[in-house]
C-alpha positions as CSV (number, residue, x, y, z in Angstrom):
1,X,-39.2,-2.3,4.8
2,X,-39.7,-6.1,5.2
3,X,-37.6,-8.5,7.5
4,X,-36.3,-11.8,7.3
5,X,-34.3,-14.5,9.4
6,X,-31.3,-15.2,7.8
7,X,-31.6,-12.7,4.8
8,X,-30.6,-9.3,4.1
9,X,-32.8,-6.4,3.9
10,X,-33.3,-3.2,1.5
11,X,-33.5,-0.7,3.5
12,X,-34.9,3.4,2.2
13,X,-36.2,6.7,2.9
14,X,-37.7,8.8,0.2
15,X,-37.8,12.5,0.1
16,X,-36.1,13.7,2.7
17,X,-37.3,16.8,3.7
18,X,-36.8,20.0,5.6
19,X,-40.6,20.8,7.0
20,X,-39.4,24.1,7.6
21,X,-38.8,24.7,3.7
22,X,-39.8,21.9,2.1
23,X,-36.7,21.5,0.6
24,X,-35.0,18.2,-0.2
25,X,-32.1,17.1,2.1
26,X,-29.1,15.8,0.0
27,X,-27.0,16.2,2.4
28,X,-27.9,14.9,5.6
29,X,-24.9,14.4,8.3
30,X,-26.5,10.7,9.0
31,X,-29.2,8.5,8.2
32,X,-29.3,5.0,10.3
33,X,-31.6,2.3,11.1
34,X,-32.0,0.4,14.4
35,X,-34.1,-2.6,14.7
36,X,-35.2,-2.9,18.3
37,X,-37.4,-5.1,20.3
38,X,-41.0,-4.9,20.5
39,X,-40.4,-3.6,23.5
40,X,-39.0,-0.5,21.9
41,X,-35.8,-0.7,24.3
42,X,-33.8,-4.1,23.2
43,X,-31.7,-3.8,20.1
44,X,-31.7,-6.5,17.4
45,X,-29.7,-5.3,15.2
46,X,-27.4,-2.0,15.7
47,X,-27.0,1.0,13.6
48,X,-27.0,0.0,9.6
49,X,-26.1,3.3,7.7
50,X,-27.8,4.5,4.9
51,X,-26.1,6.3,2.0
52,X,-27.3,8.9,-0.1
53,X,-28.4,8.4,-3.9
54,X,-26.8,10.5,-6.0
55,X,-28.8,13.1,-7.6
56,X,-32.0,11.9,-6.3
57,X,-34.6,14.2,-4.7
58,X,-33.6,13.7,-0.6
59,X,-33.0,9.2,-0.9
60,X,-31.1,7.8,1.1
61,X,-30.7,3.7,0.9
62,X,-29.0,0.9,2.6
63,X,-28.6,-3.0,3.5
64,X,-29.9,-4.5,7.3
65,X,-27.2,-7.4,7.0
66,X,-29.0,-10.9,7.2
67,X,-28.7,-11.8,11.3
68,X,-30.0,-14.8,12.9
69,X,-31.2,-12.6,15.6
70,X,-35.1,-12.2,13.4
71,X,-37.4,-14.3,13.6
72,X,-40.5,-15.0,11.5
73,X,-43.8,-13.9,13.3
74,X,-42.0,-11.7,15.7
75,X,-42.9,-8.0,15.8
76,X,-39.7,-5.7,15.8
77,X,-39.5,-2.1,15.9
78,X,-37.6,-0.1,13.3
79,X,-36.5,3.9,13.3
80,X,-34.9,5.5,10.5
81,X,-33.0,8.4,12.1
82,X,-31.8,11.1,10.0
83,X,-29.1,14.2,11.0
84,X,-29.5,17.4,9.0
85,X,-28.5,20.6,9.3
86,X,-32.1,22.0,10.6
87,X,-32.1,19.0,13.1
88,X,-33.3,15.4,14.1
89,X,-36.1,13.5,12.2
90,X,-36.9,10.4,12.5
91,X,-39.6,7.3,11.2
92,X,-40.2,4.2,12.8
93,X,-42.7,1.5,12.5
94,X,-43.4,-1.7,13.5
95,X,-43.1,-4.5,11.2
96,X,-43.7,-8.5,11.7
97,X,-40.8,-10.3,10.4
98,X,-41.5,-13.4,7.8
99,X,-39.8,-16.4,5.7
100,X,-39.1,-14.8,2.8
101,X,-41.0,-17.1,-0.3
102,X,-39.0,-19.2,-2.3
103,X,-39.5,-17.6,-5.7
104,X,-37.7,-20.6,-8.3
């Protein structure tokens, strides 16, 4: 996942998966991002739900609305938090936000 002042973000997690099976998750209860702080407590921008992609092996994607709140060179931390039936899984990473290139 990339971030960007003033621009809206793609936001995805690919295969989905219960570790207990192995088995894709289609139907997950909830799968959200949070951008936080780099102080991991702070929260930039709130909850942005991610949908999932029909007939896809466990996707689930969605769009971090554009917020003046990022800012290029800053380091924010993201989780991707997902709800399933066999529990609570989550990602996160760290990610330096950037001006996005003027491609004309």
């Amino acid at each position: 996942m990339e971030l960007h002042p003033n621009s809206a973000t793609d936001a995805k997690w690919t295969g989905l998966k219960n570790e207990q099976t192995n088995a894709f998750i289609n139907d997950a209860s909830s799968v959200t991002v949070v951008v936080l702080a780099a102080d991991r407590v702070t929260v930039v921008i709130s909850a942005v739900t991610l949908g999932y992609v029909a007939a896809s092996d466990g996707i689930y994607r969605g769009v971090v609305a554009a917020s003046a709140s990022i800012v290029a060179g800053v380091q924010y931390f993201v989780k991707v938090i997902a709800v399933t039936s066999s529990g609570t899984d989550q990602r996160s990473e760290m990610i330096t936000a950037t001006d996005r290139p003027f491609k004309g």
